[in-house]
C-alpha positions as CSV (number, residue, x, y, z in Angstrom):
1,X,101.0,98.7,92.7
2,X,103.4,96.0,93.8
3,X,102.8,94.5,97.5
4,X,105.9,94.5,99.3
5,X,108.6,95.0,96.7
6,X,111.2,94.8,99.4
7,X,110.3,91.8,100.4
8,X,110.2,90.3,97.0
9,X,113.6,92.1,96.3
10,X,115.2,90.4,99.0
11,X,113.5,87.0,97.8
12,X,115.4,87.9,94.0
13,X,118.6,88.4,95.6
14,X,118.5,85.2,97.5
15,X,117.1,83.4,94.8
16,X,113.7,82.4,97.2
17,X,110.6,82.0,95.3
18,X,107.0,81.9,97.1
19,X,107.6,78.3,97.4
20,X,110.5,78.4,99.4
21,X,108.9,80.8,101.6
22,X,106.1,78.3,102.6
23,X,108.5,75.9,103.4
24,X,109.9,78.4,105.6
25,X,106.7,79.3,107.1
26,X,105.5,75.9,107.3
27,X,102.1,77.0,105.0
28,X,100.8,76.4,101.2
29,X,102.7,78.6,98.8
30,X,99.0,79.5,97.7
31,X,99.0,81.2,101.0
32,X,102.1,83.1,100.2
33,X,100.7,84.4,97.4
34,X,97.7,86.1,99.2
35,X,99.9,87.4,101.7
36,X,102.2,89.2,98.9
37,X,99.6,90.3,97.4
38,X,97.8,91.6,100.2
39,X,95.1,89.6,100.4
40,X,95.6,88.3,103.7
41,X,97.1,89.5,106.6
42,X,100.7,88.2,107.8
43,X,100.8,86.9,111.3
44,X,103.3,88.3,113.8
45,X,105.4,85.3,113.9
46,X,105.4,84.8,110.0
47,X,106.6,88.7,109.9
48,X,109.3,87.8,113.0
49,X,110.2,84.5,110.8
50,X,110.8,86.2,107.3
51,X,112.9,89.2,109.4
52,X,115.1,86.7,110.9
53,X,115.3,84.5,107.8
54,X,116.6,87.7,105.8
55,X,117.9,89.2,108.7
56,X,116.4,92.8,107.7
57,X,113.6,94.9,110.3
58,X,110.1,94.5,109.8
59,X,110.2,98.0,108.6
60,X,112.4,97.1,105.8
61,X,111.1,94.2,104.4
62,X,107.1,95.0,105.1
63,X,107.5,98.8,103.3
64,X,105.1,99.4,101.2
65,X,105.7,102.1,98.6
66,X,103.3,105.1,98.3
């Protein structure tokens, strides 16, 4: 099962890949991956930083399908 798919949907649409998302967050993009694959936990502020970036609610982006 995909992690977060729509998170990574809105990363597609805006042409982000994990890289650009560390840059955003200010960590490795190795970290990224763990987080998308839910490997580690997301912080608060990373979660409040990716929102803003995409401008979309935590319960949007951070959905995880059943």
């Amino acid at each position: 099962m995909v992690k977060y798919p729509y998170l990574r949907a809105e990363m597609a649409m805006h042409g982000d890949n994990q890289t650009k998302l560390a840059e955003l967050l200010g960590l490795k993009p190795c970290v990224v991956s763990l987080r998308l694959n839910g490997k580690t936990k997301w912080t608060l502020e990373e979660i409040k930083t990716v929102c803003g970036y995409y401008n979309k609610t935590v319960e949007y982006l951070f959905k995880e399908e059943k």
